[in-house]
C-alpha positions as CSV (number, residue, x, y, z in Angstrom):
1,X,-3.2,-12.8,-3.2
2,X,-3.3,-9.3,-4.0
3,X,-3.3,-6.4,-1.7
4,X,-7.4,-5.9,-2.1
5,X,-8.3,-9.3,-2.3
6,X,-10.4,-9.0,0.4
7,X,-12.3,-5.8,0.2
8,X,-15.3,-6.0,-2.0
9,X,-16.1,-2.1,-2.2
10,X,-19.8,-3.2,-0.8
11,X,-20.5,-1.6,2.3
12,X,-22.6,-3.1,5.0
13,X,-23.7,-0.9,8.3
14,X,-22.5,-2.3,11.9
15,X,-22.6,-1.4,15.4
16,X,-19.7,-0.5,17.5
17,X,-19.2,0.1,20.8
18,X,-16.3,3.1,21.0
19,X,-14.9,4.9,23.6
20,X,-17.4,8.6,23.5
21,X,-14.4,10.7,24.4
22,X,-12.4,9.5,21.2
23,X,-15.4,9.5,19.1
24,X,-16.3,13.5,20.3
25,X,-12.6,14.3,19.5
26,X,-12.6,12.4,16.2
27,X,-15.9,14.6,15.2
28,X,-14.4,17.7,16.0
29,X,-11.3,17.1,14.2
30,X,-13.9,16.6,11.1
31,X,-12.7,12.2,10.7
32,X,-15.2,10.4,9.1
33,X,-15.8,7.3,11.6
34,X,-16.7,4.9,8.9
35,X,-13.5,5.6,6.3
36,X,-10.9,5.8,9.6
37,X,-12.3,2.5,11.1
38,X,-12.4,0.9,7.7
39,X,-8.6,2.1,7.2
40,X,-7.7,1.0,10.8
41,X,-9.2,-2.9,10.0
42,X,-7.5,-3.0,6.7
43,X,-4.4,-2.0,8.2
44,X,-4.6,-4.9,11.2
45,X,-6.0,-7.8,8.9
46,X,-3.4,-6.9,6.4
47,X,-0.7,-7.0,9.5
48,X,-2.8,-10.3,11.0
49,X,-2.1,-12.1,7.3
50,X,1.6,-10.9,7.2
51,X,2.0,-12.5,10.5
52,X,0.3,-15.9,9.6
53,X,2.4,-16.3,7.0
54,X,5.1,-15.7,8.5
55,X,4.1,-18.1,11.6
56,X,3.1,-20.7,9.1
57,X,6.1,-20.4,7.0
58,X,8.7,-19.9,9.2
59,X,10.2,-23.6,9.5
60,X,10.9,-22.9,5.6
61,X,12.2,-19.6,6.0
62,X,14.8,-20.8,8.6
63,X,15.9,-24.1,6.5
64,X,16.1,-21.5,3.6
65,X,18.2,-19.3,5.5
66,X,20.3,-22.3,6.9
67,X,21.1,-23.4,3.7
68,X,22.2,-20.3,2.2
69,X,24.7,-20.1,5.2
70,X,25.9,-23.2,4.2
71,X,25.9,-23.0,0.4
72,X,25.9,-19.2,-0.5
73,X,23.9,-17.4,-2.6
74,X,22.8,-19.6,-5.9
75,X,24.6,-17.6,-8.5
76,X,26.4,-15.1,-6.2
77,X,29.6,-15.5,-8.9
78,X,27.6,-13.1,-11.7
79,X,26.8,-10.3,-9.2
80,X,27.6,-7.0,-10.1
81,X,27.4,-5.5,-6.8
């Protein structure tokens, strides 16, 4: 799944209910609403997916990591570093 895979470049209008002190502040700093509340909702699902995955793939990640304790690194003998 790539970064975009989930942003379609369509645009549909919504209503939002936000606080009227940051929305005055965010008009006089000249922010467009619509571009910094589509950044901020990219950024969180991207960080809500990142954390689903790692929630639902964390039992591997910790037998993974429990058996490279035990075992080593597969091919660690051919590193050049």
């Amino acid at each position: 799944m790539g970064p975009d895979t989930h942003f379609s470049g369509k645009r549909k209008a919504v209503n939002l209910s936000l606080d009227t002190g940051v929305v005055q502040a965010a008009r006089e700093a000249g922010l467009n609403l619509s571009q910094v509340c589509e950044a901020a909702l990219r950024d969180a699902s991207k960080k809500e997916r990142e954390r689903k995955w790692r929630e639902d793939n964390r039992e591997w990640a910790e037998a993974h990591n429990a058996w490279i304790e035990k075992n080593g690194l597969p091919l660690e003998r051919y590193r050049l570093f």
